[in-house]
DSSP file (Angstrom, degrees, kcal/mol; ACC not computed):
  #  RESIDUE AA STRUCTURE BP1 BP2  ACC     N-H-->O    O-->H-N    N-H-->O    O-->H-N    TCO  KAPPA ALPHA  PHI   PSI    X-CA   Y-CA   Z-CA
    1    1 A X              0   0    0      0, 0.0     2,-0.6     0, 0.0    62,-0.2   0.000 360.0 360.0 360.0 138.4    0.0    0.0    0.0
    2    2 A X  E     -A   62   0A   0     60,-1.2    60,-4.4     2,-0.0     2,-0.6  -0.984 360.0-148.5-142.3 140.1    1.6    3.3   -0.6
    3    3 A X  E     +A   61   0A   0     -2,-0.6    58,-0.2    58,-0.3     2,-0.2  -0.864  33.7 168.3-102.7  97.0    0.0    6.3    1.3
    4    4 A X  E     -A   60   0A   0     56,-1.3    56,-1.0    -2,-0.6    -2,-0.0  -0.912  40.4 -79.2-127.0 163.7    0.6    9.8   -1.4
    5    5 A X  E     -A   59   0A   0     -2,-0.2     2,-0.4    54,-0.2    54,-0.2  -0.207  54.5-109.5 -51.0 152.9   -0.8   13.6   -1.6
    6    6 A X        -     0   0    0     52,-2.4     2,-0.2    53,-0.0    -1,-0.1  -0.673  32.1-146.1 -85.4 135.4   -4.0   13.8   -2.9
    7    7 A X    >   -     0   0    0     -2,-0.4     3,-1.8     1,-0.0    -1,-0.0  -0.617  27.2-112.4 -94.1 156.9   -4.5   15.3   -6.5
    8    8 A X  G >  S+     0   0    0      1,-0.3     3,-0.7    -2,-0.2     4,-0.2   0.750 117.6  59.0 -64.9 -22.5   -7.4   17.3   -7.9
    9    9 A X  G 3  S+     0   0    0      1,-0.3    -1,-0.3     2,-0.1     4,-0.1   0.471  93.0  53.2 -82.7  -1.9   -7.7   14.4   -9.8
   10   10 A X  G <> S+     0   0    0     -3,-1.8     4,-1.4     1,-0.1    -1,-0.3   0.206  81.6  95.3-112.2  28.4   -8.2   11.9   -7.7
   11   11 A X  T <4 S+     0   0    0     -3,-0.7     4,-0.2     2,-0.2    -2,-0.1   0.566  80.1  58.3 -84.7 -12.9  -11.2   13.7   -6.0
   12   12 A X  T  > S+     0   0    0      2,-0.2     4,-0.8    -4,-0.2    -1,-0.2   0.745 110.4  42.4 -76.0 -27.1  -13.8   11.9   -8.1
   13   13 A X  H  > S+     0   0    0      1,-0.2     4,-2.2    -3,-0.2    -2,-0.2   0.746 116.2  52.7 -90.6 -23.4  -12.4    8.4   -6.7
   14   14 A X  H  X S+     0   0    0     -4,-1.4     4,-1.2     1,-0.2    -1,-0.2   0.699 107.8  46.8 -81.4 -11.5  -12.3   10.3   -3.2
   15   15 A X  H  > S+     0   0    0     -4,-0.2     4,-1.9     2,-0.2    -1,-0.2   0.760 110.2  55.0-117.4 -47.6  -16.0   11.5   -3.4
   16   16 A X  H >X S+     0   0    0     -4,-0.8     4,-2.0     1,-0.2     3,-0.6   0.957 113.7  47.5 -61.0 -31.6  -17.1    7.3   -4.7
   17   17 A X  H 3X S+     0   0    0     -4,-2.2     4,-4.7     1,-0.2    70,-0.2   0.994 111.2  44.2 -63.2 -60.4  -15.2    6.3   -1.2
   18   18 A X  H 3X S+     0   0    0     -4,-1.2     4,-0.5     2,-0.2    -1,-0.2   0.480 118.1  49.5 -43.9 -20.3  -16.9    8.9    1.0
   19   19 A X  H <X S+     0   0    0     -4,-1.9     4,-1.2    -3,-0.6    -1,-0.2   0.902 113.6  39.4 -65.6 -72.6  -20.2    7.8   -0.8
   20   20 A X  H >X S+     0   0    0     -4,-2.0     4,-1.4     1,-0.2     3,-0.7   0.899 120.2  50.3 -91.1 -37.8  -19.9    4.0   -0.4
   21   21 A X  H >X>S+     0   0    0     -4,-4.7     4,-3.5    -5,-0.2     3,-0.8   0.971 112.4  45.9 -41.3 -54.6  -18.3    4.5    3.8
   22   22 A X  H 3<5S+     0   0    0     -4,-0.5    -1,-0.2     1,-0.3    -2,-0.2   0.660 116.1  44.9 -87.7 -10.9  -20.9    6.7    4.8
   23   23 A X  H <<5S+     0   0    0     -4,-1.2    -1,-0.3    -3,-0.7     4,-0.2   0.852 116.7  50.1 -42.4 -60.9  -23.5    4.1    3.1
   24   24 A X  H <<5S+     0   0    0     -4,-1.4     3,-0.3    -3,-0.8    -2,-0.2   0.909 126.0  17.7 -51.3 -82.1  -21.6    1.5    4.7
   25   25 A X  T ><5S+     0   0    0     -4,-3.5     3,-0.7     1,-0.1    -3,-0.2   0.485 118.5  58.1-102.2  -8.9  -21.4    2.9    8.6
   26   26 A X  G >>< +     0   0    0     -5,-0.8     3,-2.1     1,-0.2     4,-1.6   0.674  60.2 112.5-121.6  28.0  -24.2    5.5    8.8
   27   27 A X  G 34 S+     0   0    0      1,-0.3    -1,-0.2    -3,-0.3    -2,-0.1   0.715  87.2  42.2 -60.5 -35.6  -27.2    3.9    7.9
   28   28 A X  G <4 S+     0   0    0     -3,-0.7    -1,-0.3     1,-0.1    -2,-0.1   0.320 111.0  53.5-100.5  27.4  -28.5    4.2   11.2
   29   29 A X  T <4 S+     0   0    0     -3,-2.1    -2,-0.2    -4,-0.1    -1,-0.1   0.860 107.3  46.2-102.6 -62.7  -27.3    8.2   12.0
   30   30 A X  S  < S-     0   0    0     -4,-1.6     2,-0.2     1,-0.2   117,-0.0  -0.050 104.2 -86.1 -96.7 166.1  -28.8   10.1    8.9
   31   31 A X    >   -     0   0    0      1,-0.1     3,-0.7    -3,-0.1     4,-0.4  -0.502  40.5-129.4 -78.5 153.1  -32.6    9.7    7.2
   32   32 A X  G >  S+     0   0    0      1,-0.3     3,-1.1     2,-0.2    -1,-0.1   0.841 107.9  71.4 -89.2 -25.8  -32.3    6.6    4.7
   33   33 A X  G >  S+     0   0    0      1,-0.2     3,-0.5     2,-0.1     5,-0.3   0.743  85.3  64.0 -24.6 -53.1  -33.8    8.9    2.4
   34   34 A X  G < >S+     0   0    0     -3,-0.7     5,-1.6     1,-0.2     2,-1.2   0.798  91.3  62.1 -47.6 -55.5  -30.7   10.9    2.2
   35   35 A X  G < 5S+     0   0    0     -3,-1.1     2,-0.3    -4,-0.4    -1,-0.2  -0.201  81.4  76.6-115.7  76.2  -28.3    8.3    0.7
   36   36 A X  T X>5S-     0   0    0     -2,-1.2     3,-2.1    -3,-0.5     4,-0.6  -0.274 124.0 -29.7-131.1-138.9  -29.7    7.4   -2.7
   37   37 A X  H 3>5S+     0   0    0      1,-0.3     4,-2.0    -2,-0.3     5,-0.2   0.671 137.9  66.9 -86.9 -14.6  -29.0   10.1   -5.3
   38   38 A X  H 3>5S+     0   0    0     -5,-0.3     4,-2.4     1,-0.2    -1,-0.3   0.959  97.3  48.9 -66.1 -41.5  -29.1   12.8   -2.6
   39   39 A X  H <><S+     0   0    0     -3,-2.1     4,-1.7    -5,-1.6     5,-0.3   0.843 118.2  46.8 -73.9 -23.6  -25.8   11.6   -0.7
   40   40 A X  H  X S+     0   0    0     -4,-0.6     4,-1.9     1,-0.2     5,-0.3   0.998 110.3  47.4 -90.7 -38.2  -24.1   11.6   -4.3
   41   41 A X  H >X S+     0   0    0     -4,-2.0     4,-1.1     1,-0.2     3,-0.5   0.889 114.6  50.7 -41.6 -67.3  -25.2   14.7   -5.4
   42   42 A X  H 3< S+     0   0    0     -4,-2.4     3,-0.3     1,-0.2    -1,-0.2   0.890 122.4  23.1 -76.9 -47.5  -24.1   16.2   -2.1
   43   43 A X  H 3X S+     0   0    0     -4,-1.7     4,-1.3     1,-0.2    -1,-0.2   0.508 117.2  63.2-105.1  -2.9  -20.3   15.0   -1.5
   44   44 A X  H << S+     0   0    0     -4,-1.9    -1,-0.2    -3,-0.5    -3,-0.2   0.706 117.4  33.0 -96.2  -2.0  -19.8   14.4   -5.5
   45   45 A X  T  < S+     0   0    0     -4,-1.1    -2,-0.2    -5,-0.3    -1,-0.2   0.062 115.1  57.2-113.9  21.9  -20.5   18.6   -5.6
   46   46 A X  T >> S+     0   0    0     -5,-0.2     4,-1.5     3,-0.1     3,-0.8   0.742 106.7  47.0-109.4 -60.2  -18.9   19.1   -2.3
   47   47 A X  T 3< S+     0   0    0     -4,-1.3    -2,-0.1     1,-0.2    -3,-0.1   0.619 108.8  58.1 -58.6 -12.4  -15.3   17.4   -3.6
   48   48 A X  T 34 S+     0   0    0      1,-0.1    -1,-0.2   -36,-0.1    -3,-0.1   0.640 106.3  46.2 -78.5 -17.8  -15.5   19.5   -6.8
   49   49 A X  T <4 S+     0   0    0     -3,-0.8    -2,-0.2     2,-0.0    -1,-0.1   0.856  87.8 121.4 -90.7 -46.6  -15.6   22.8   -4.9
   50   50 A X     <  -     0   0    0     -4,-1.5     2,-0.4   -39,-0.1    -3,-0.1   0.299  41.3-170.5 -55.1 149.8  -12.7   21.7   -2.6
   51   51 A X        -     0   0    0    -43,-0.0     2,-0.4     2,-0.0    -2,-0.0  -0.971  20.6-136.0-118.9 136.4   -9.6   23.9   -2.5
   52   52 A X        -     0   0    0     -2,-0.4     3,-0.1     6,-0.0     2,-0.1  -0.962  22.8-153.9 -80.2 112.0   -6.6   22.5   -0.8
   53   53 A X    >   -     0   0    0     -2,-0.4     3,-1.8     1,-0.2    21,-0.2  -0.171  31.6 -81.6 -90.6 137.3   -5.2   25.4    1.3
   54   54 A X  T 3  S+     0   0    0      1,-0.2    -1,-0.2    -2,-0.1    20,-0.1  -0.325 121.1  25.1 -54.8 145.3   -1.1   25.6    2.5
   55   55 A X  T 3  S+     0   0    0      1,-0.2     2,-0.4    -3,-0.1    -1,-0.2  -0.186  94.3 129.1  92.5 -24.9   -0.9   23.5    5.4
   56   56 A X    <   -     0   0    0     -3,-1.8    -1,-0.2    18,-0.2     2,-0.2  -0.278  52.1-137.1 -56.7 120.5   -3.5   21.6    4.6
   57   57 A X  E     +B   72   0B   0     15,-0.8    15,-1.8    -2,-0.4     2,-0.2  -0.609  28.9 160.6 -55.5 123.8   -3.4   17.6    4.5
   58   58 A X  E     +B   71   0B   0     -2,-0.2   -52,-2.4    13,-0.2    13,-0.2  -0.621  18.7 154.3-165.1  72.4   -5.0   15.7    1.7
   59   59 A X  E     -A    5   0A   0     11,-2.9     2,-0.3   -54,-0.2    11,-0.2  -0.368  17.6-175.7-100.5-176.6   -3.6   12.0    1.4
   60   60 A X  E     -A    4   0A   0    -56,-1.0   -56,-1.3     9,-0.2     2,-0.3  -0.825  23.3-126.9-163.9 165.6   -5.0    8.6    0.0
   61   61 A X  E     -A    3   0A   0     -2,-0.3     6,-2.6   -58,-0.2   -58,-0.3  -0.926  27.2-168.2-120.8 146.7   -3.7    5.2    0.0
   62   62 A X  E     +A    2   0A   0    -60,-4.4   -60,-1.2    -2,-0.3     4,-0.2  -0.600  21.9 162.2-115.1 169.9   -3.5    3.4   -3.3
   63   63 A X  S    S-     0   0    0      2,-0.4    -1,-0.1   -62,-0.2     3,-0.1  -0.341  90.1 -28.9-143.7-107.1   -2.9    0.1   -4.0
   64   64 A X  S    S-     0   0    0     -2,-0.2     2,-0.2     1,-0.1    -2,-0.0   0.874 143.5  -6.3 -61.4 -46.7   -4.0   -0.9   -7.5
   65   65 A X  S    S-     0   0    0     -4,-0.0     2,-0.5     2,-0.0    -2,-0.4  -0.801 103.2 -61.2-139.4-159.4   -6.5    1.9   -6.9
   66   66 A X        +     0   0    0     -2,-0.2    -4,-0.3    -4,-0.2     3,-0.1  -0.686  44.8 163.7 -83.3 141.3   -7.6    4.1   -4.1
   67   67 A X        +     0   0    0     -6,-2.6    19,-0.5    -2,-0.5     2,-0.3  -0.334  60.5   9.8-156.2  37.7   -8.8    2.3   -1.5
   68   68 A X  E     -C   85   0C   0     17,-0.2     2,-0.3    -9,-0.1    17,-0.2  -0.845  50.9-174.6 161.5 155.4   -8.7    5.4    1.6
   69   69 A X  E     -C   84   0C   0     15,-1.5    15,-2.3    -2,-0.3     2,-0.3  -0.907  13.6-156.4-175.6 156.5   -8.2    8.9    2.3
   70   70 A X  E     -C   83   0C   0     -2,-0.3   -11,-2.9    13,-0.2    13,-0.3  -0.958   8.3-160.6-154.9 122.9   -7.9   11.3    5.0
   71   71 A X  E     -B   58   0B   0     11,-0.8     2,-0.3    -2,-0.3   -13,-0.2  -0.837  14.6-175.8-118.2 154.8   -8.7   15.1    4.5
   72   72 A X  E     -B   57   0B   0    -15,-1.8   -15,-0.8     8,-0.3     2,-0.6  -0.938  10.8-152.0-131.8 101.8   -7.1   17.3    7.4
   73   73 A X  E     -D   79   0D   0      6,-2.0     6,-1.0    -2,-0.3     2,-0.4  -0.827   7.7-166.6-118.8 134.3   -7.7   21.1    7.5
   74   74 A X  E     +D   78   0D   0     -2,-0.6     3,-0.3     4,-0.2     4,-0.3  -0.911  29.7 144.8 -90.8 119.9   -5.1   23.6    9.1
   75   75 A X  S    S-     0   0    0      2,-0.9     2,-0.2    -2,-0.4     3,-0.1  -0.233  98.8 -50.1 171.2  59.2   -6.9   27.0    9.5
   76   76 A X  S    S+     0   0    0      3,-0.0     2,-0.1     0, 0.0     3,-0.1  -0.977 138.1  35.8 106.0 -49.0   -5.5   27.4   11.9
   77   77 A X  S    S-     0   0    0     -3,-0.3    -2,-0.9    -2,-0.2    37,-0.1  -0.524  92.4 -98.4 -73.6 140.5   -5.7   24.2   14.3
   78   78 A X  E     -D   74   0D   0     35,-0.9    37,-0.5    -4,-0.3     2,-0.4  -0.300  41.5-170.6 -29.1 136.4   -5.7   20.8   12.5
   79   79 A X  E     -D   73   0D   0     -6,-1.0     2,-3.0    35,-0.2    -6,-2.0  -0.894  19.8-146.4-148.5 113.3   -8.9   19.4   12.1
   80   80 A X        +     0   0    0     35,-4.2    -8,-0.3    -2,-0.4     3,-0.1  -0.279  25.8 169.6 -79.0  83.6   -9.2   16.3   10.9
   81   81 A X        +     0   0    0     -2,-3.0     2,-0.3     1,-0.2    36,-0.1   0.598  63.6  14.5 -75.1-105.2  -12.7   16.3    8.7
   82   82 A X        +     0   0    0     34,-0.1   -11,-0.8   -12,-0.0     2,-0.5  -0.535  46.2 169.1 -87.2 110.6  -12.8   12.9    6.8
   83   83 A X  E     +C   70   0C   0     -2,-0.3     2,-0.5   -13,-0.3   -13,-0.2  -0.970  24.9 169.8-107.6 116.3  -10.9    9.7    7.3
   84   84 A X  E     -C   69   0C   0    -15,-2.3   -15,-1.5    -2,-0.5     2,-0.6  -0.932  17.3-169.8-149.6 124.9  -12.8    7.1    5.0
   85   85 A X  E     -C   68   0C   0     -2,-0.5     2,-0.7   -17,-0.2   -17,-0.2  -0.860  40.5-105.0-120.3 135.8  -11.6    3.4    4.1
   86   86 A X    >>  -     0   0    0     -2,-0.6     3,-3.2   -19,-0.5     4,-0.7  -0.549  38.2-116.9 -64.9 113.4  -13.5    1.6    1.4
   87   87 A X  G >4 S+     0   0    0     -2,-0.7     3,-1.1     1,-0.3    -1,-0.1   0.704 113.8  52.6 -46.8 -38.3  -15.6   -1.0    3.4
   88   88 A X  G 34 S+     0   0    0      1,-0.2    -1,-0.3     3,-0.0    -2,-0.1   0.251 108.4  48.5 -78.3  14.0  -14.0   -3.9    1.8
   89   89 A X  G X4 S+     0   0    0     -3,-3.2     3,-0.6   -22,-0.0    -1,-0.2   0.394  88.9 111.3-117.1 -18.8  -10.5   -2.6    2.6
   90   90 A X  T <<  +     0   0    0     -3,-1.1    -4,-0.0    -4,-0.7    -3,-0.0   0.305  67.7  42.1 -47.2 175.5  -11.4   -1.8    6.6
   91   91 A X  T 3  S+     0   0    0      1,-0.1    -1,-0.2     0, 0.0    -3,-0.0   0.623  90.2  88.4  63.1   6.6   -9.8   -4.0    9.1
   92   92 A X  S <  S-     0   0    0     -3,-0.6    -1,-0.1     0, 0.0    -2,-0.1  -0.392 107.0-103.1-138.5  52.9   -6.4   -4.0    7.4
   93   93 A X  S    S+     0   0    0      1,-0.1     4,-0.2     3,-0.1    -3,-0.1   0.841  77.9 138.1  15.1  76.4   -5.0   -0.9    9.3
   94   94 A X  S  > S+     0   0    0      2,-0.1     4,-1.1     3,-0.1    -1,-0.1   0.669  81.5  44.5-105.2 -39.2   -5.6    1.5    5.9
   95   95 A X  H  > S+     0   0    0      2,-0.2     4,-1.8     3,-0.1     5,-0.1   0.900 107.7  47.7 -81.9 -29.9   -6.8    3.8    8.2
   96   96 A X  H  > S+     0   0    0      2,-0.2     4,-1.6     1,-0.2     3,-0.4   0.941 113.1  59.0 -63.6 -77.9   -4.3    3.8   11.2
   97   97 A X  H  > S+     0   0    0      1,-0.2     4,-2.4    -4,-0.2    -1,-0.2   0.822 106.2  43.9 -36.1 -44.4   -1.8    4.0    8.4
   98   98 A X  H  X S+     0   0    0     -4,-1.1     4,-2.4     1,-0.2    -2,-0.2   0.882 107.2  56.4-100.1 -12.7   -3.1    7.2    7.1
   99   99 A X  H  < S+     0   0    0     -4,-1.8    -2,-0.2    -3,-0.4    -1,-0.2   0.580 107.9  51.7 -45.1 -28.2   -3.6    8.8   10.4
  100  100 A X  H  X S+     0   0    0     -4,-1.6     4,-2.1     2,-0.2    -3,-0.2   0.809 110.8  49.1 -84.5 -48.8    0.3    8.1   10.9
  101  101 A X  H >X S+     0   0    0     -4,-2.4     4,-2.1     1,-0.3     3,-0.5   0.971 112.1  48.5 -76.4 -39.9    1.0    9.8    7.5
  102  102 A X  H 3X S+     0   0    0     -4,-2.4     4,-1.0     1,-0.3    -1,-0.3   0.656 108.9  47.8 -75.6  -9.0   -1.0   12.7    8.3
  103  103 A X  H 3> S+     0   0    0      2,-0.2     4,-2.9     3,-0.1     5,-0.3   0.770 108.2  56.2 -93.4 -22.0    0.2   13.5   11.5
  104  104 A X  H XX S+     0   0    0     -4,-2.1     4,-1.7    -3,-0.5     3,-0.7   0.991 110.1  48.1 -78.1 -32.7    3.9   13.2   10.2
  105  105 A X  H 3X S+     0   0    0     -4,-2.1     4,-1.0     1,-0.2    -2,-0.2   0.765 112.8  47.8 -58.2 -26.2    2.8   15.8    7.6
  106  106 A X  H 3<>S+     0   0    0     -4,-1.0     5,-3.0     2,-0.2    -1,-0.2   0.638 118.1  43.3-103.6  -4.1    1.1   18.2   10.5
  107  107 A X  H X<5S+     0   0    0     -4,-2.9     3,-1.2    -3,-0.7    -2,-0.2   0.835 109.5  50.9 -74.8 -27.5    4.3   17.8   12.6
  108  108 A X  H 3<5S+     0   0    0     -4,-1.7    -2,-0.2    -5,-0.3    -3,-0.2   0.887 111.7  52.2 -60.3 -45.9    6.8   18.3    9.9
  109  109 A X  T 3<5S-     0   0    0     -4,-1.0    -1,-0.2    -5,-0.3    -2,-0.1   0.492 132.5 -91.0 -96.1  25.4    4.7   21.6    9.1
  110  110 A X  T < 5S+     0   0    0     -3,-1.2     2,-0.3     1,-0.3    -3,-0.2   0.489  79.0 145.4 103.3   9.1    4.9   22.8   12.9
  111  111 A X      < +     0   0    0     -5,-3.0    -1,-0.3     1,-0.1    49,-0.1  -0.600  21.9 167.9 -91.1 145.7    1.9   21.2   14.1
  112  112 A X        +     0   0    0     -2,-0.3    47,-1.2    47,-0.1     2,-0.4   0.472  62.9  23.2-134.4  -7.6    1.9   19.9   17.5
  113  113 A X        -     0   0    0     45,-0.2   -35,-0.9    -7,-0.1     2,-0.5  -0.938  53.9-179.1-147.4-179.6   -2.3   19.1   18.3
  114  114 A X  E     -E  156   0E   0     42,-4.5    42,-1.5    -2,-0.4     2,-0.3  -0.966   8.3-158.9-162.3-176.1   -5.4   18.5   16.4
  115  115 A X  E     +E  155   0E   0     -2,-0.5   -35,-4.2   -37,-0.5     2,-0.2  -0.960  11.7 173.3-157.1 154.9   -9.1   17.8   17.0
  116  116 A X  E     -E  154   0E   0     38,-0.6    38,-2.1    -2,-0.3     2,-0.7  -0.959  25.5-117.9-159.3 177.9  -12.1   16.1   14.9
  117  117 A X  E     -E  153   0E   0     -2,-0.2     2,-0.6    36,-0.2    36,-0.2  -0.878  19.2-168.4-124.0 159.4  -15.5   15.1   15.5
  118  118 A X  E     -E  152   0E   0     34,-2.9    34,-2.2    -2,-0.7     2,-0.5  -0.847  36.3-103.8-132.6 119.1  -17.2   11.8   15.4
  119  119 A X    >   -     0   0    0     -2,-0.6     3,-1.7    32,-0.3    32,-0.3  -0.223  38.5-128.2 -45.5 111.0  -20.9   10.9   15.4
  120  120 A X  T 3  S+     0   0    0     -2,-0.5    31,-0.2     1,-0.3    -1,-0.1   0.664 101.1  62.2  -6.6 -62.0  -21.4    9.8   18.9
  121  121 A X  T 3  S+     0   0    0     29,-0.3     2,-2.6     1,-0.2    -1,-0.3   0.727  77.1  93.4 -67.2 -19.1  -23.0    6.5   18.1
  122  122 A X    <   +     0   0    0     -3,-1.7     4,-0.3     1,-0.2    -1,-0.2  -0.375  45.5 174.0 -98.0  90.2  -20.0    5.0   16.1
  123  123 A X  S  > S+     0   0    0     -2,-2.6     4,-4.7     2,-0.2     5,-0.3   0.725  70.9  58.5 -18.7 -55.4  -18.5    3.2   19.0
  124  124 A X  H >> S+     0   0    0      1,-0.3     4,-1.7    -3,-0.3     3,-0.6   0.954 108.1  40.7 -50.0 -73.0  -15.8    1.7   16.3
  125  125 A X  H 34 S+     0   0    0      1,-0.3    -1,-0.3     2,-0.3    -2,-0.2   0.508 111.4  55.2 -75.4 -10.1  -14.4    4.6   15.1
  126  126 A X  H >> S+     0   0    0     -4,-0.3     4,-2.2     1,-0.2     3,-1.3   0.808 114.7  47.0-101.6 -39.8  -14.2    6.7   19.0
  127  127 A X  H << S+     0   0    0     -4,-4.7     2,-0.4    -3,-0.6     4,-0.3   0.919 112.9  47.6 -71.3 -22.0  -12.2    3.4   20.2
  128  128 A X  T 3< S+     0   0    0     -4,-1.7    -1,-0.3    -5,-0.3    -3,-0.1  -0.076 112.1  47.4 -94.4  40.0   -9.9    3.7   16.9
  129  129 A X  T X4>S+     0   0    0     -3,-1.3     5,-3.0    -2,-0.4     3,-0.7   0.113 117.1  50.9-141.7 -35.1   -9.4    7.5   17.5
  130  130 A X  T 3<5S+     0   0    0     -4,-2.2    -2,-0.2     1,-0.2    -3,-0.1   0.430  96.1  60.3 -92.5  19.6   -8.7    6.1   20.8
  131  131 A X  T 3 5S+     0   0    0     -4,-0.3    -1,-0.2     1,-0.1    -3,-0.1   0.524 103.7  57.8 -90.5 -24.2   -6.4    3.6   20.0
  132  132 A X  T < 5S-     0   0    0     -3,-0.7    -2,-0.2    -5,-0.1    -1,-0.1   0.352 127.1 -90.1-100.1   0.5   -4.3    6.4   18.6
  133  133 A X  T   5S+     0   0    0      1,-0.3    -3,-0.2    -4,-0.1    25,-0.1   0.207  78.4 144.1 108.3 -23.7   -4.0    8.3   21.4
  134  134 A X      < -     0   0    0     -5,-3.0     2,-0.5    22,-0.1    -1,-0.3  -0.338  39.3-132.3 -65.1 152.6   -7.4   10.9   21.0
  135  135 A X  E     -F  155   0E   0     20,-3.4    20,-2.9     0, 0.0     2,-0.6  -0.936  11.8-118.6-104.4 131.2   -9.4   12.0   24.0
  136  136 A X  E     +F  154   0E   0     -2,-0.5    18,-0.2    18,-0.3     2,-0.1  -0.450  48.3 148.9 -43.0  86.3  -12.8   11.9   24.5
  137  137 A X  E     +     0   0E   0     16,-5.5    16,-0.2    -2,-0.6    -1,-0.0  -0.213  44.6   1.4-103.6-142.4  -14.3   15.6   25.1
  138  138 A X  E     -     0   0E   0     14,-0.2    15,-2.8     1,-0.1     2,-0.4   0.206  42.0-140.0 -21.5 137.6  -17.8   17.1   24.2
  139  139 A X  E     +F  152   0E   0     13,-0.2     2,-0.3    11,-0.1    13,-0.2  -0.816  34.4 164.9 -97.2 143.6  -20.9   16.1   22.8
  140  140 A X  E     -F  151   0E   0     11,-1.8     2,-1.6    -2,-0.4    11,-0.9  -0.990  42.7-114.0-145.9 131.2  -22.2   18.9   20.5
  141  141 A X  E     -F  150   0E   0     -2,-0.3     9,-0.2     9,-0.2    11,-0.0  -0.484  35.6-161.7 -88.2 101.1  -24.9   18.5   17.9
  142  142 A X  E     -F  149   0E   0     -2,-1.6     7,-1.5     7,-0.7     2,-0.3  -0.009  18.5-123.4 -54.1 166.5  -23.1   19.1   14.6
  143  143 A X  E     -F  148   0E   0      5,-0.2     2,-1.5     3,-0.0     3,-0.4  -0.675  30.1-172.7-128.0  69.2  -25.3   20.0   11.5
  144  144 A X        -     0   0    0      3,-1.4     4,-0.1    -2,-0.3    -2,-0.0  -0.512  62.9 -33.1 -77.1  93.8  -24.5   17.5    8.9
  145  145 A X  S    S-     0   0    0     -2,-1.5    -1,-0.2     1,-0.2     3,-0.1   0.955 126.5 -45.8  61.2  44.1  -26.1   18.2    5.3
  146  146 A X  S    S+     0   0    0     -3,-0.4     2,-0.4     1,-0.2    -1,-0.2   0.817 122.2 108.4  60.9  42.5  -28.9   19.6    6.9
  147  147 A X        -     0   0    0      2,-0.0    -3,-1.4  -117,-0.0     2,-0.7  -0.984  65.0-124.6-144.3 144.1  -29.4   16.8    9.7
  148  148 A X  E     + F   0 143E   0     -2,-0.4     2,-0.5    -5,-0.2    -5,-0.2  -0.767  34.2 175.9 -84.9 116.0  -28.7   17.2   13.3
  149  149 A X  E     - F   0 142E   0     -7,-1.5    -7,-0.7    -2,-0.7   -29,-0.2  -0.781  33.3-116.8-130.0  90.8  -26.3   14.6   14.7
  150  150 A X  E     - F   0 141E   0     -2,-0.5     2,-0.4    -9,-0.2   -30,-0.3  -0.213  41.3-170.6 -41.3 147.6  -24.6   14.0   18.4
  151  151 A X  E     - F   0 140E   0    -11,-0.9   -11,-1.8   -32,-0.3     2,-0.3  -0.949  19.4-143.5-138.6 123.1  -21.1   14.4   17.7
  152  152 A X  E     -EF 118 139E   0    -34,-2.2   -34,-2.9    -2,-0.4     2,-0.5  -0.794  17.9-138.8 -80.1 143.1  -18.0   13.6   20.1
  153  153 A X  E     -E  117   0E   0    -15,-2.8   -16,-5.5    -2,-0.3     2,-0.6  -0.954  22.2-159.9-104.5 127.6  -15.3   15.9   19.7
  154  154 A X  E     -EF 116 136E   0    -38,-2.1   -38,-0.6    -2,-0.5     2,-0.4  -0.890  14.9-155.1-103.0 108.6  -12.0   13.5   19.8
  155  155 A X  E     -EF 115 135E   0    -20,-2.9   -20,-3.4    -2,-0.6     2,-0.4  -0.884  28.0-163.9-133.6 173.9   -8.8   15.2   20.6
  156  156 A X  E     +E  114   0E   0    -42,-1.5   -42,-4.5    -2,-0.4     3,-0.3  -0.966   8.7 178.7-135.9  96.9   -5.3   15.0   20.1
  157  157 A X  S    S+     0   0    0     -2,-0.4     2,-0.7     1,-0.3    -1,-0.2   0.947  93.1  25.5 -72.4 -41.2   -2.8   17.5   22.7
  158  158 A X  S >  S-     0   0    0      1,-0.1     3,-1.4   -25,-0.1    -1,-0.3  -0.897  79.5-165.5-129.2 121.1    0.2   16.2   21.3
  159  159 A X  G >  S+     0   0    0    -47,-1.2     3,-3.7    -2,-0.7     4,-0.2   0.777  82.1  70.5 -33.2 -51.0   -0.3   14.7   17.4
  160  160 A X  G >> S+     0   0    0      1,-0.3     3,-1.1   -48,-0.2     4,-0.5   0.622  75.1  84.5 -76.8  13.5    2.9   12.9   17.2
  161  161 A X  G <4 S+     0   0    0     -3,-1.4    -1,-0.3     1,-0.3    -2,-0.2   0.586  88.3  52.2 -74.5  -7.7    1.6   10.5   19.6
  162  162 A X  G <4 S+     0   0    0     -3,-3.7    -1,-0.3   -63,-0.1    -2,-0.1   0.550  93.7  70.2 -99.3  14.4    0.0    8.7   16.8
  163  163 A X  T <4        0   0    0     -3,-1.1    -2,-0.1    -4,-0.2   -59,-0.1   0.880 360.0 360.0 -64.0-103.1    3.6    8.4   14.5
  164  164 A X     <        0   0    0     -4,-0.5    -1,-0.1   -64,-0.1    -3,-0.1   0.115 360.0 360.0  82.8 360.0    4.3    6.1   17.1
């Protein structure tokens, strides 16, 4: 598996991941309504608008093709917004692996903490944030694509604890 910056061009295969995860894990968060043409329509015109910004983090991991990605925005504090493994790649640390790269890219560019939030019911993903070293703060209800959602905020005082 080899873990590289993200291109403007690969942001059409990054939109089909983010599609088929959030399909995948979030069946039970969002109205089911939501992800037939509505979830593609939303994140396949949401990745066509993104601008990657200096500092910003924007990997995938490829193998034959892309099979993961993790988008990180600096502005100023890290924030990690999407880390998303193609369900049929999960379980074979694709994600853990791109958590690693992105935090050596926000310490190499002077960053020393980071934060994200995580729907509240997915159990999995708040022990795999915590696996890495994130802490458990606040519940907040986030406004996701016009849906209201408990949220954990997971954070990270010092980043390079997940190089490891």
């Amino acid at each position: 598996m080899k873990i590289r910056q993200a291109k403007h061009s690969d942001f059409n295969r990054i939109a089909d991941i983010h599609i088929e995860s959030w399909r995948n894990s979030y069946l039970n968060v969002l109205p089911s309504d939501f992800f037939g043409e509505k979830i593609v329509h939303t994140l396949k015109q949401h990745w066509s608008k993104v601008e990657i910004q200096d500092g910003d983090v924007v990997l995938v991991a490829e193998e034959k093709e892309i099979i993961g990605f993790i988008a990180v925005w600096c502005r100023p504090t890290p924030f990690i917004d999407n880390l998303h493994v193609k369900p049929s790649q999960r379980s074979r640390n694709v994600g853990t692996a791109l958590m690693r790269a992105a935090a050596e890219e926000l310490v190499k560019n002077g960053n020393s903490t980071g934060f994200l939030w995580v729907f509240n019911s997915n159990v999995y993903a708040i022990r795999f944030y915590e696996n890495l070293g994130g802490v458990q703060k606040e519940l907040d209800i986030k406004e996701i694509f016009g849906h209201d959602v408990i949220s954990r905020k997971m954070e990270w005082n010092d980043i390079s604890t997940i190089i490891k």
